[in-house]
N, CA, C and O of each residue as an XYZ file, in Angstrom:
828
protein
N       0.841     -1.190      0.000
C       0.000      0.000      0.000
C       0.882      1.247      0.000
O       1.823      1.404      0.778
N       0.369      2.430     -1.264
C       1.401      3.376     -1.121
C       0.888      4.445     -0.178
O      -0.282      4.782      0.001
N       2.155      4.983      0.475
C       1.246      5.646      1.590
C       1.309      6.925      1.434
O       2.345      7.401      0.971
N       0.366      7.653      1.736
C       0.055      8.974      1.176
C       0.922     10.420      1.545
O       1.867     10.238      2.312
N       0.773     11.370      1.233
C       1.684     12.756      1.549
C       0.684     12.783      2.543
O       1.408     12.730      3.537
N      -0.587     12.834      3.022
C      -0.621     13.017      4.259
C      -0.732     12.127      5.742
O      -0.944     12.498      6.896
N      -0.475     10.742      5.118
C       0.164      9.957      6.063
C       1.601     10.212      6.384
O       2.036     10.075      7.527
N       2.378     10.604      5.312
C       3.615     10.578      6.210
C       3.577     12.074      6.528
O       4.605     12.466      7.080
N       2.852     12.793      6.362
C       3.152     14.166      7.158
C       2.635     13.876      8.807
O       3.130     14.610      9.663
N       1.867     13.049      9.145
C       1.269     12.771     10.069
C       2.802     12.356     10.904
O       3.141     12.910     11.949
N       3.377     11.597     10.414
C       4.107     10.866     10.967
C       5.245     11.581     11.375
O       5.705     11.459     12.510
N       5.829     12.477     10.337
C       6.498     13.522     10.889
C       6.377     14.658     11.994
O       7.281     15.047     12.733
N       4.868     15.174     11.939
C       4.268     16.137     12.671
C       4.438     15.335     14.025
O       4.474     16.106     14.984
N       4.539     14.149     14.330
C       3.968     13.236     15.801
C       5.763     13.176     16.223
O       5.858     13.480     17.412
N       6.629     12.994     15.844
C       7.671     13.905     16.348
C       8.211     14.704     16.143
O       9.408     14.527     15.916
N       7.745     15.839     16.105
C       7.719     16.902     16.805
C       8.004     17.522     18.217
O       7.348     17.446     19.256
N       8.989     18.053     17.982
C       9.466     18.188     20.031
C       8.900     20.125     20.553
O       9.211     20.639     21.628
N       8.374     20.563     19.862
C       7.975     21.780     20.019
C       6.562     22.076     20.595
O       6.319     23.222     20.972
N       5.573     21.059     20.685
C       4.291     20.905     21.204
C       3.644     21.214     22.558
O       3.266     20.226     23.188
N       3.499     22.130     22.980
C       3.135     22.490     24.220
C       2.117     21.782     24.920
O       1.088     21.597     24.270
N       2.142     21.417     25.880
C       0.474     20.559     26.436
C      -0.337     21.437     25.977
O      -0.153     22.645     25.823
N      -2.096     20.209     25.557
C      -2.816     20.667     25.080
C      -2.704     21.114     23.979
O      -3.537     21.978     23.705
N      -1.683     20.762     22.886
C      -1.734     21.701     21.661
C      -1.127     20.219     20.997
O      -0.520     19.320     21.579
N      -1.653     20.361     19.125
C      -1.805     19.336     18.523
C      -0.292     19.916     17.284
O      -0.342     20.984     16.673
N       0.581     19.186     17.207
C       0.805     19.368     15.329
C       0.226     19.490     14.405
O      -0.681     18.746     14.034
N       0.720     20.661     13.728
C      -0.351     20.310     12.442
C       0.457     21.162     11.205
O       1.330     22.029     11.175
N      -0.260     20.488     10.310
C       0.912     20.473      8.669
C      -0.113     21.679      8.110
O      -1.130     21.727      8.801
N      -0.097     22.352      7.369
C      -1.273     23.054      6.547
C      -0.136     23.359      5.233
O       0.950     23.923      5.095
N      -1.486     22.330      4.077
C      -0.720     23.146      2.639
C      -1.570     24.288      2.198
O      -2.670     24.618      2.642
N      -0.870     24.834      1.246
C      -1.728     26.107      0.642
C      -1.216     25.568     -1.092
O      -0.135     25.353     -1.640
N      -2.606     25.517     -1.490
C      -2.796     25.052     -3.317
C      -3.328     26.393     -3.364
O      -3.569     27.387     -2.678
N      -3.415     25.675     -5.081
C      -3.780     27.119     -6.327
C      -3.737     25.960     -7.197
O      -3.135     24.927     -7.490
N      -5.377     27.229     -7.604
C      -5.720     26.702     -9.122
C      -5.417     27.821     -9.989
O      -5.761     28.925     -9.568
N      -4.749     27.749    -11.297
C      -3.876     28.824    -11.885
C      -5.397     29.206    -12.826
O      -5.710     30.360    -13.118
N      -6.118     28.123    -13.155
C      -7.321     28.278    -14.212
C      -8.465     27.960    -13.757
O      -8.838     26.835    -14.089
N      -9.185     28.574    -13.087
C     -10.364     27.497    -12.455
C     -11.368     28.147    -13.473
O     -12.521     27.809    -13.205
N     -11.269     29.025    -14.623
C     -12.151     29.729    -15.174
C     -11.996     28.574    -16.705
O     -12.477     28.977    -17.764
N     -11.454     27.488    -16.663
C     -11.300     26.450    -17.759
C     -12.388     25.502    -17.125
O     -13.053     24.744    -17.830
N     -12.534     25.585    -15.765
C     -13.561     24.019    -15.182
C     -14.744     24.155    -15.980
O     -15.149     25.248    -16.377
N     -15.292     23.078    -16.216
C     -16.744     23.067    -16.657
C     -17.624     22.723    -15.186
O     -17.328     21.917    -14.304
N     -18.759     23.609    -15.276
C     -19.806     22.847    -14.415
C     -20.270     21.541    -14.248
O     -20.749     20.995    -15.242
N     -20.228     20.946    -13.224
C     -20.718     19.380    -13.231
C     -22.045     19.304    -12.995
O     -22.583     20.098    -12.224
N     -22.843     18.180    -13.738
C     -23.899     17.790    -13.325
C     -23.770     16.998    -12.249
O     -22.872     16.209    -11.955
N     -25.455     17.491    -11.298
C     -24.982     16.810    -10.033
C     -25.221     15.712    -10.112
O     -26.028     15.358    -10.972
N     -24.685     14.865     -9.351
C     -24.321     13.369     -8.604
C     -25.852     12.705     -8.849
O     -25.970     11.574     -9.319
N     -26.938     13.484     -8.501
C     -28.204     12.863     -8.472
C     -29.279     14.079     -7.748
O     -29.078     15.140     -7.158
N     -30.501     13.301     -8.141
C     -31.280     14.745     -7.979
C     -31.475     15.018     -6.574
O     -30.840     14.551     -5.628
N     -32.318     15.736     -6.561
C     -32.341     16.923     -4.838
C     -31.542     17.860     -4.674
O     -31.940     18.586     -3.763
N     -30.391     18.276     -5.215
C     -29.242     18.827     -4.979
C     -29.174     20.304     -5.195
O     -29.668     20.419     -6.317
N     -28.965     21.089     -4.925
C     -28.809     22.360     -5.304
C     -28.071     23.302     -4.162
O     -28.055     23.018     -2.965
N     -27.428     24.542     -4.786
C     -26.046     25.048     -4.513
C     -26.475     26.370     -3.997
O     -26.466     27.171     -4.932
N     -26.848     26.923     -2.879
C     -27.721     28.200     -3.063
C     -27.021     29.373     -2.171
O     -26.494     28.850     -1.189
N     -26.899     30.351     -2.184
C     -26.252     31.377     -1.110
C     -27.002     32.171     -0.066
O     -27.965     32.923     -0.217
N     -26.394     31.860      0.941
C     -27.018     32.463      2.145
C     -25.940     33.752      1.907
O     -24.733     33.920      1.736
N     -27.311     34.629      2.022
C     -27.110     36.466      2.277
C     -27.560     36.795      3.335
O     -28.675     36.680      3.846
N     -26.135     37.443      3.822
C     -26.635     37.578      5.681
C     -27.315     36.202      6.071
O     -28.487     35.837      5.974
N     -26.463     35.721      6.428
C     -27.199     34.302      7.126
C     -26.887     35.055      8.601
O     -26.018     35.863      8.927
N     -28.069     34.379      9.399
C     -28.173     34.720     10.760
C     -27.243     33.343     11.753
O     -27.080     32.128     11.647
N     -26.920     34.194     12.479
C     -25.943     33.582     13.238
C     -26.425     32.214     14.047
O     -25.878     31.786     15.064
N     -26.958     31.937     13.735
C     -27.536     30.507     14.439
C     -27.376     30.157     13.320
O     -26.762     29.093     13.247
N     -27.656     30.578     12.409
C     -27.547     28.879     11.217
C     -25.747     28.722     10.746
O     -25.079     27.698     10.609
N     -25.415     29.949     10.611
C     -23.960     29.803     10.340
C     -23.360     28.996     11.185
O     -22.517     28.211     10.752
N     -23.736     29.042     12.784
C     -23.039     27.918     13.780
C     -23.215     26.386     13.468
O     -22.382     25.482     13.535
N     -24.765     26.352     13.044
C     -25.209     25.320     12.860
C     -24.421     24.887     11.632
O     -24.059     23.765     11.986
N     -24.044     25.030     10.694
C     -23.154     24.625      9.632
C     -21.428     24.329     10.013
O     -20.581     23.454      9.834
N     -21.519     25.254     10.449
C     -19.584     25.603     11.429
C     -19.272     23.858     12.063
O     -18.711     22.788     11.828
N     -20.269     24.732     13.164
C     -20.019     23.392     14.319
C     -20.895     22.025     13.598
O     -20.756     21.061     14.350
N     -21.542     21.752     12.666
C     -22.040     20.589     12.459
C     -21.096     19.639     11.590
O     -20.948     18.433     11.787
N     -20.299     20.632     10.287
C     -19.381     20.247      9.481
C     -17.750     19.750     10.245
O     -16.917     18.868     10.036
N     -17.896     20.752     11.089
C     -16.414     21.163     11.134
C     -15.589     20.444     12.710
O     -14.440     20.479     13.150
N     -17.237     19.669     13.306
C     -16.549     19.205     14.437
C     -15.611     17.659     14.359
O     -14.841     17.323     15.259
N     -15.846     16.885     13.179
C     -15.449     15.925     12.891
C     -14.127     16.575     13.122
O     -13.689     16.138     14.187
N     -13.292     17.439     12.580
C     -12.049     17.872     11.836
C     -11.101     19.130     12.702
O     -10.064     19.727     12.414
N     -12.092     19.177     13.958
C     -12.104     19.804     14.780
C     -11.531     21.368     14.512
O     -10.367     21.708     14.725
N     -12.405     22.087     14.093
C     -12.527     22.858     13.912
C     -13.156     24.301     15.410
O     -14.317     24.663     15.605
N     -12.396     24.584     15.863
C     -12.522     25.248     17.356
C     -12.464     26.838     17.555
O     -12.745     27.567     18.506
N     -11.844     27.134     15.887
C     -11.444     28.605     16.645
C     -12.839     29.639     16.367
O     -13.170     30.435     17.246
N     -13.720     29.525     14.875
C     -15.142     30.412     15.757
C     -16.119     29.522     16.256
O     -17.272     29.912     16.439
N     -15.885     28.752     16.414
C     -16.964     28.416     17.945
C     -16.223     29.082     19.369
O     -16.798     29.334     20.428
N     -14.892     29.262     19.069
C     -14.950     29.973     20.348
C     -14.810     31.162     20.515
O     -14.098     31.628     21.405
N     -15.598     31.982     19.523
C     -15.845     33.445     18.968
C     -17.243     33.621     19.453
O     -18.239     32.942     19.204
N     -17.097     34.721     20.228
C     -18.655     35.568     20.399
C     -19.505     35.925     19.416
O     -18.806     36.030     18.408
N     -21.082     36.269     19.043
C     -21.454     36.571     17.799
C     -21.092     37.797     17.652
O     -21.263     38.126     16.478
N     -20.659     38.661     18.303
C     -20.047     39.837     18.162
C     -19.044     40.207     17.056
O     -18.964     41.003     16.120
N     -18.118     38.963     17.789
C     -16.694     38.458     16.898
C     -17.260     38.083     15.902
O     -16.992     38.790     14.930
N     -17.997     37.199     15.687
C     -18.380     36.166     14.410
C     -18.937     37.459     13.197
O     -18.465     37.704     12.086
N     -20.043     38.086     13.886
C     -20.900     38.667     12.689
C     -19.781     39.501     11.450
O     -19.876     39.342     10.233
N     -19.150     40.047     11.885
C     -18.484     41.223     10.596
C     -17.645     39.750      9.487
O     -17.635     39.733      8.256
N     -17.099     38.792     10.321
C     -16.576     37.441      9.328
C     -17.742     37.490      8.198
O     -17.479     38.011      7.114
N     -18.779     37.055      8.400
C     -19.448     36.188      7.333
C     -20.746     37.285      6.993
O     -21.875     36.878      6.721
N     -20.495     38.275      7.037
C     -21.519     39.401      6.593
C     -21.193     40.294      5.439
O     -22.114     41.012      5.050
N     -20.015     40.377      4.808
C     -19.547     41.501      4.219
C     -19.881     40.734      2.580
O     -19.939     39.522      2.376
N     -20.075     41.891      1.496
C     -20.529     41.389      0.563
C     -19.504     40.300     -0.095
O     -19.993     39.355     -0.713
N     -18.288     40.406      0.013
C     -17.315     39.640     -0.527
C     -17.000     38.234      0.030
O     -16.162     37.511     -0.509
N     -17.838     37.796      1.347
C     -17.703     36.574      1.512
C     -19.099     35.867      1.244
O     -20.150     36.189      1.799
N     -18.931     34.727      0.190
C     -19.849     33.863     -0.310
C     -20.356     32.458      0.253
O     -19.971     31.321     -0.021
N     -21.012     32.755      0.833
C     -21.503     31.790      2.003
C     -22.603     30.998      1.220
O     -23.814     31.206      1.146
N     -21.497     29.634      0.429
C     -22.787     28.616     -0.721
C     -22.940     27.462      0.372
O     -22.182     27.080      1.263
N     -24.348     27.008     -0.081
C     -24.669     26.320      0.748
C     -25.294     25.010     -0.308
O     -26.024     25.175     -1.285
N     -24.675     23.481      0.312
C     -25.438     22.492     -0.698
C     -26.445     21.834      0.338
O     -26.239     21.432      1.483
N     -27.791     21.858     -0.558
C     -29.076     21.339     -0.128
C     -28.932     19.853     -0.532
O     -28.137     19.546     -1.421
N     -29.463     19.196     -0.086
C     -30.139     17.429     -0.247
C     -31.679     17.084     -0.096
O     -32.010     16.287      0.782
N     -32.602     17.639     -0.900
C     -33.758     17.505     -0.743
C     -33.822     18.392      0.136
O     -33.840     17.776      1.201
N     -33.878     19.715      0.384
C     -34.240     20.757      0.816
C     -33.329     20.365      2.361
O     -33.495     21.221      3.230
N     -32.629     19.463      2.663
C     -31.579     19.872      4.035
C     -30.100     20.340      3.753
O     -29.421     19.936      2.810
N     -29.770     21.090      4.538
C     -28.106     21.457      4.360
C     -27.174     20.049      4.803
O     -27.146     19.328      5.800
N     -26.563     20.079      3.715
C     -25.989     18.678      3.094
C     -23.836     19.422      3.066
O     -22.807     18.752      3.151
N     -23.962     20.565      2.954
C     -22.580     21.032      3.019
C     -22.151     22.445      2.383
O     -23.036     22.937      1.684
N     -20.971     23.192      2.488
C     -21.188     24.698      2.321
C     -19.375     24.788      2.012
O     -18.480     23.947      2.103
N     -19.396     26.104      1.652
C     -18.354     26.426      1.485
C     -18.283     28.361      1.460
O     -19.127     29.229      1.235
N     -16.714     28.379      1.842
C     -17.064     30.230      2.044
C     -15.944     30.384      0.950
O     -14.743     30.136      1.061
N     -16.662     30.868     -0.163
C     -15.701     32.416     -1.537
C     -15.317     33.244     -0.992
O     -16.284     33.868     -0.555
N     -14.149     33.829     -0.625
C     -13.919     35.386     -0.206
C     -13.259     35.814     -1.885
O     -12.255     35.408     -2.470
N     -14.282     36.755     -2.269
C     -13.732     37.470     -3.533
C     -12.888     38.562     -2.875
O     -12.086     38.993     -3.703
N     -12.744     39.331     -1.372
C     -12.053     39.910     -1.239
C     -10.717     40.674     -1.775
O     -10.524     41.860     -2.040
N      -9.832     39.476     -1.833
C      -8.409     40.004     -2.701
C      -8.629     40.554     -4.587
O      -9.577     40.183     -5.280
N      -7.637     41.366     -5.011
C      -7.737     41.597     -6.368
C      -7.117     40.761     -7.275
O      -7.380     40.890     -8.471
N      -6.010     39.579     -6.737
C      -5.442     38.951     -7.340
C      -5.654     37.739     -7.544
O      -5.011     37.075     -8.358
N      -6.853     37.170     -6.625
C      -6.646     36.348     -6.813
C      -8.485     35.954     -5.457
O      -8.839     36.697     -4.542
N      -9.207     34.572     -5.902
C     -10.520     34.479     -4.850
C     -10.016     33.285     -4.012
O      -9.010     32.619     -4.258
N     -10.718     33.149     -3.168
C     -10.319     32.106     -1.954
C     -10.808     31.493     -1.245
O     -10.988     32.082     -0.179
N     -11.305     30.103     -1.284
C     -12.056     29.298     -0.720
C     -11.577     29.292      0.976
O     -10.396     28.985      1.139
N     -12.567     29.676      2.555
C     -11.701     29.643      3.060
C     -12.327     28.558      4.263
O     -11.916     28.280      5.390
N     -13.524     28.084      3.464
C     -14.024     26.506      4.710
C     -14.732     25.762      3.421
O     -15.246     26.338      2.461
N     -14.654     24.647      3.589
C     -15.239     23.676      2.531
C     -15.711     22.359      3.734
O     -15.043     22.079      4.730
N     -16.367     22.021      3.528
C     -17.404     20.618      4.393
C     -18.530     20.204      3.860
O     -19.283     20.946      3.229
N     -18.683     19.283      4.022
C     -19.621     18.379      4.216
C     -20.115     18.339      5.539
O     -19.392     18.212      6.527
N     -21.679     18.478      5.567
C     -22.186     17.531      7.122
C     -22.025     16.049      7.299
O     -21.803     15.195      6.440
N     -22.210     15.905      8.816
C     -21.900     14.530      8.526
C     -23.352     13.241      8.013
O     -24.454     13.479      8.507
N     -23.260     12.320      7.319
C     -24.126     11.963      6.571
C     -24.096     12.123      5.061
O     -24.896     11.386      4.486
N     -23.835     12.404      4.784
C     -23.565     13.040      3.466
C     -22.567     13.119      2.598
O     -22.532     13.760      1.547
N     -21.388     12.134      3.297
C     -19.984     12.113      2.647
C     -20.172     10.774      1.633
O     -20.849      9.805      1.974
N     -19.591     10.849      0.558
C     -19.510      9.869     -0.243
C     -20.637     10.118     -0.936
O     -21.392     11.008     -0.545
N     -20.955      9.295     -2.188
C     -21.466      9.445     -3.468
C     -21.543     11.047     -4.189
O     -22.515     11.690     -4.587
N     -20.230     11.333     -4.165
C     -19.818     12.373     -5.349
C     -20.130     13.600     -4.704
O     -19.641     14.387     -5.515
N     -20.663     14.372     -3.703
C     -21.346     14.968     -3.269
C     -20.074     16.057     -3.058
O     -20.107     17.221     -3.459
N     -19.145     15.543     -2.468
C     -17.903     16.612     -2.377
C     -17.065     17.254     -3.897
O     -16.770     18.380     -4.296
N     -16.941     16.188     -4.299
C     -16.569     16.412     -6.281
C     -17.275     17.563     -6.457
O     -16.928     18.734     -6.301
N     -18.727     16.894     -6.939
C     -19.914     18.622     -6.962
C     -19.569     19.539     -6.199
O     -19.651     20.578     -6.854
N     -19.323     19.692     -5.466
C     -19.577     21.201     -4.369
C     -18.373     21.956     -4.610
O     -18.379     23.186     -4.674
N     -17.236     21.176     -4.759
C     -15.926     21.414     -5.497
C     -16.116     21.863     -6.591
O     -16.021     23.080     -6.745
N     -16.379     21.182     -7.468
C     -15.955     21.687     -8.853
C     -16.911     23.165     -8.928
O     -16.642     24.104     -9.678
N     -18.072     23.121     -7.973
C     -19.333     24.366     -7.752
C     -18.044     25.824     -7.347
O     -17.931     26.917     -7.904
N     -17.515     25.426     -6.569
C     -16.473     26.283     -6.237
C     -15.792     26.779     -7.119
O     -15.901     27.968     -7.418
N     -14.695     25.700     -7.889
C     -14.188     26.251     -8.888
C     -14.401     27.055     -9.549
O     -13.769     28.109     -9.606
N     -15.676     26.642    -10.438
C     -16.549     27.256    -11.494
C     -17.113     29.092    -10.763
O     -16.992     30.250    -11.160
N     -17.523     28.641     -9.956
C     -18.261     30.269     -9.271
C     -16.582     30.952     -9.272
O     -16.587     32.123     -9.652
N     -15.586     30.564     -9.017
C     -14.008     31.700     -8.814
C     -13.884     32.202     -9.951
O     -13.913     33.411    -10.180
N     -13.659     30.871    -11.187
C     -13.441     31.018    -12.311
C     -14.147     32.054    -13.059
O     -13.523     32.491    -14.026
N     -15.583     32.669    -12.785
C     -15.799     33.882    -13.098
C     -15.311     35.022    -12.610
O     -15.940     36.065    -12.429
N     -14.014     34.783    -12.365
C     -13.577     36.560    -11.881
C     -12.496     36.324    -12.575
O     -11.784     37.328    -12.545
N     -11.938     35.313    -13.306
C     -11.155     35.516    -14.312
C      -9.757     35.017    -13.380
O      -8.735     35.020    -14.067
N      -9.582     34.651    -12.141
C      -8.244     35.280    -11.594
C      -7.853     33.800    -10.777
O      -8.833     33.559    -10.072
N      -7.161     33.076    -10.652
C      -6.763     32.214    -10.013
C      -7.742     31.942     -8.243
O      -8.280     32.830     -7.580
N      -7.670     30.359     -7.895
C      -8.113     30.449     -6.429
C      -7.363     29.729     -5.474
O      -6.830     28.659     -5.768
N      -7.320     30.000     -4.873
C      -6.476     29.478     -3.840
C      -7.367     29.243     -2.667
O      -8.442     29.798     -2.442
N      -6.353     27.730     -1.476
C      -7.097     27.269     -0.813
C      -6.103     26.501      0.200
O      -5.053     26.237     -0.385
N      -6.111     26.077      1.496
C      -5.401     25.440      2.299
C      -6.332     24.042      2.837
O      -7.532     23.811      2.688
N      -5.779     23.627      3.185
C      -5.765     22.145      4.178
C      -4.594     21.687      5.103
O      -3.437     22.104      5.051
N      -4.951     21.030      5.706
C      -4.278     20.738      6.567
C      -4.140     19.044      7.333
O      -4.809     18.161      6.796
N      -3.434     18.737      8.333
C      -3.824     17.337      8.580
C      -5.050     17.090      9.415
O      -5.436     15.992      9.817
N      -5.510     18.054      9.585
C      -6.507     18.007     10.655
C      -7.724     17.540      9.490
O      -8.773     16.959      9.767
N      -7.369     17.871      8.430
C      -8.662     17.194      7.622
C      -9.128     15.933      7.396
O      -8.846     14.923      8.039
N      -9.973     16.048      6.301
C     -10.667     14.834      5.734
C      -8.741     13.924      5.128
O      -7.950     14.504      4.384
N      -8.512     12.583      5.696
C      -7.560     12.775      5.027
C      -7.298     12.319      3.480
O      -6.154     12.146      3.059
N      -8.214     12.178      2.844
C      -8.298     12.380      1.415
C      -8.584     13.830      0.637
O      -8.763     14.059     -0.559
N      -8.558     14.591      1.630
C      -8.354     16.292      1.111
C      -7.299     16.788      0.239
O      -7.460     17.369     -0.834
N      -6.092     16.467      0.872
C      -5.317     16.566      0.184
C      -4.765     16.631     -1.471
O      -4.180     17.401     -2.232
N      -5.453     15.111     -1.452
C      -5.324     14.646     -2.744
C      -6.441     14.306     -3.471
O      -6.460     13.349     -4.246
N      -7.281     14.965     -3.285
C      -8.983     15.349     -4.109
C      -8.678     16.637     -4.305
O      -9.139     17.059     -5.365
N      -7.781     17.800     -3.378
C      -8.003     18.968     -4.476
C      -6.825     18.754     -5.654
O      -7.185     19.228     -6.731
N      -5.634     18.205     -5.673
C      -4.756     17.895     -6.314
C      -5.018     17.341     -7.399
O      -4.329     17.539     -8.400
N      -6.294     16.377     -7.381
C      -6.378     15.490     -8.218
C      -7.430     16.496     -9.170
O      -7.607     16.075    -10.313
N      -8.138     17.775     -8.807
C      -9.347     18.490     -9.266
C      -7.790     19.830    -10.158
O      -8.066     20.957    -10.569
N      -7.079     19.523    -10.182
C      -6.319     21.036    -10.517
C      -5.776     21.994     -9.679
O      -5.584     23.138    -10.093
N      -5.422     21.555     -8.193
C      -4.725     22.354     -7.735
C      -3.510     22.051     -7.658
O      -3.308     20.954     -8.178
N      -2.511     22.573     -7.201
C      -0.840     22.404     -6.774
C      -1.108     23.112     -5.526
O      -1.901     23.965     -5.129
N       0.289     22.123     -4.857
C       0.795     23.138     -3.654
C       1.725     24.333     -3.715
O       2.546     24.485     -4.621
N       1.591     25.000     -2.913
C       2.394     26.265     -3.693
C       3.610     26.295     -2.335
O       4.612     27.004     -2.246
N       3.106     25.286     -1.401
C       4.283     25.479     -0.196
C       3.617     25.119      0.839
O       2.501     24.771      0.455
N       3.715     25.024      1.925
C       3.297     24.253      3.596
C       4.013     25.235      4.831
O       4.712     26.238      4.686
N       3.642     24.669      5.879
C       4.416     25.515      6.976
C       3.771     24.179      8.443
O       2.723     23.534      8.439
N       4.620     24.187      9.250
C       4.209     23.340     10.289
C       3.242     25.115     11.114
O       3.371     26.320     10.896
N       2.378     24.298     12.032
C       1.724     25.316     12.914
C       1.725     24.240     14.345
O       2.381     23.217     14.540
N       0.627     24.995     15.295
C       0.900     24.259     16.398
C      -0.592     24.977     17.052
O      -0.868     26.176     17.100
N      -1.556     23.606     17.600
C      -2.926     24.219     17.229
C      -3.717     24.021     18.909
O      -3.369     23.041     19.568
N      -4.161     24.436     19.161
C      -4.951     24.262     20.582
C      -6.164     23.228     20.595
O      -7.302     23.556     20.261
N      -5.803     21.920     21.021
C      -7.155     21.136     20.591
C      -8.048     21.492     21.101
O      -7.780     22.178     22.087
N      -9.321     21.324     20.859
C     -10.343     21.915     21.010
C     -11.445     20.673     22.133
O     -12.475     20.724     22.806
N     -10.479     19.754     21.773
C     -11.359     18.581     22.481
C     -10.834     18.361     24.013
O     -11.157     17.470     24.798
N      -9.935     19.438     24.194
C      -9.162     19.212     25.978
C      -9.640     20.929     26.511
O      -9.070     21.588     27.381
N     -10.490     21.223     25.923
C     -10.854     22.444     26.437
C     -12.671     22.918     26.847
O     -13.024     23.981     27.357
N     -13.468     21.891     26.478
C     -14.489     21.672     26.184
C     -14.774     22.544     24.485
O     -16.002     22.583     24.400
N     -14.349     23.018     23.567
C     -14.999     23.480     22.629
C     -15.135     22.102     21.537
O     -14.825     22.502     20.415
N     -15.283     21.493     21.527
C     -16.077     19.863     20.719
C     -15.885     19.267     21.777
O     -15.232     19.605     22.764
N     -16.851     17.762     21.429
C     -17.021     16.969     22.309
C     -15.409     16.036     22.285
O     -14.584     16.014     21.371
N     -15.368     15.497     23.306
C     -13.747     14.815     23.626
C     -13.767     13.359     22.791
O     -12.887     12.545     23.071
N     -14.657     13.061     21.878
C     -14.952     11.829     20.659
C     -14.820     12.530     18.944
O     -15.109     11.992     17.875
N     -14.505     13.323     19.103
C     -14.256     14.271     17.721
C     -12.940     14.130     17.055
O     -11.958     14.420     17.738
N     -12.776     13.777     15.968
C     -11.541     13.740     15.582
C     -11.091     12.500     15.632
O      -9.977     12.449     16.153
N     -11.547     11.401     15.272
C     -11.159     10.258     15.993
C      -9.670     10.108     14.529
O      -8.835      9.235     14.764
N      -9.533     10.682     13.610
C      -9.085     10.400     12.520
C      -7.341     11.086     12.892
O      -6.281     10.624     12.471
N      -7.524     12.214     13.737
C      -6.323     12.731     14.690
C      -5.643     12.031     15.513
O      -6.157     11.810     16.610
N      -4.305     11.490     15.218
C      -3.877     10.818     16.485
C      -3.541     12.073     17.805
O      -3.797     13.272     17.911
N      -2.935     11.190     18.563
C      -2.951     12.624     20.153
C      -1.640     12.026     20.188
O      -1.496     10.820     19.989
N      -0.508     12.935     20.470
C       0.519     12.337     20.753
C       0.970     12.147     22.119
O       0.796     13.124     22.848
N       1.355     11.412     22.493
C       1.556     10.702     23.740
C       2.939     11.487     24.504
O       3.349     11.092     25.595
C-alpha cells in the first residue's frame, strides 16, 4: 500500500518536540488553481441537490453549519468566537456563504472570499456529517471552482492534517498544486471543552 503525503506528514508532525500541552501538530498546505475559469460545471451526482447562497445568514444557522461540518475535523477557533466576533466574518458582501441542499436539508457549504484583487479564496469547505460519499464533495468542489473562475483570476485554498484525510489529494487530483506548507501548532479543542472529547477520531494525540 502506497502511503500517502498526508500519512507521512502525520508521521512527521507526531515527532515533533515543540508541542506544548494541550496543543496538537499540524501540517497546513496552501494550493492554487492557476485556471479554475477552464472548469466546466458538473452535473450533479443525483437529484435533490442544489447550490444556493445564504445572504446575511443569521448567526444561528452559520453555527449550525460551522459546528455541524467542522466538528469531525475539529474545527474550534469560531466556535470559540462571540457573535459579536463572528458577525463582521461572514456578513460583508465579498464573503460567499454557498450552501449544498439534499432535498431541501443542508448537506454542506463552502465560504468564496472574492475579497483580494489577485486572486478568490475558498476559506471553509465541508460536508455535514451523513452526506460524505457518493460524489457529493466532487460537486460542491468543482461548484467552487466554477463560481471563482468567473472573476477571471486564479483560487487558492489550504488544508491541513486536521482534515478529511483524502483532502489533500482530491483537491490535487481536481487542478490544484501546492504552492508550499508551513508546520503550525494548534490548541485542541477537544481538551478544552470546545467539541465533544470523541471528535476527531481520525487525529492521532501524541503521547
Amino acid at each position: 500500500m502506497i502511503e500517502s503525503d498526508y500519512q507521512r506528514e502525520w508521521q512527521r508532525q507526531l515527532a515533533r518536540e515543540d508541542i506544548p500541552d494541550k496543543h496538537l501538530p499540524v501540517y497546513r498546505w496552501y494550493l492554487r488553481h492557476a485556471n479554475p475559469a477552464s472548469v466546466k460545471s458538473a452535473e450533479p451526482p443525483r437529484d435533490g441537490l442544489i447550490i444556493m447562497r445564504a445572504v446575511n445568514p443569521p448567526i444561528s444557522f452559520y453555527r449550525y453549519l460551522y459546528h455541524t461540518a467542522g466538528e469531525e475535523y475539529l474545527w474550534g477557533d469560531r466556535r470559540r468566537m462571540s457573535d459579536a466576533e463572528l458577525a463582521p466574518l461572514i456578513s460583508p458582501d465579498h464573503i460567499h456563504l454557498m450552501v449544498l441542499y439534499s432535498d431541501g436539508v443542508p448537506a454542506g457549504f463552502y465560504e468564496l472570499s472574492t475579497q483580494r484583487k489577485t486572486e478568490s479564496q475558498v476559506k471553509y469547505f465541508a460536508l455535514l456529517p451523513g452526506f460524505k460519499g457518493g460524489g457529493l464533495g466532487s460537486y460542491m468542489l468543482t461548484a467552487a471552482v466554477v463560481q471563482a473562475g468567473k472573476r477571471g483570476l486564479p483560487l487558492v485554498l489550504d488544508t491541513c492534517t486536521l482534515d478529511h484525510p483524502i483532502a489533500l489529494e482530491n483537491y490535487k487530483a481536481r487542478g490544484f498544486t501546492v504552492m508550499h506548507g508551513e508546520n503550525e501548532i494548534y490548541l485542541d479543542p477537544r481538551l478544552d471543552g470546545t467539541v465533544p472529547p470523541e471528535s476527531g477520531k481520525h487525529v492521532p494525540i501524541p503521547i
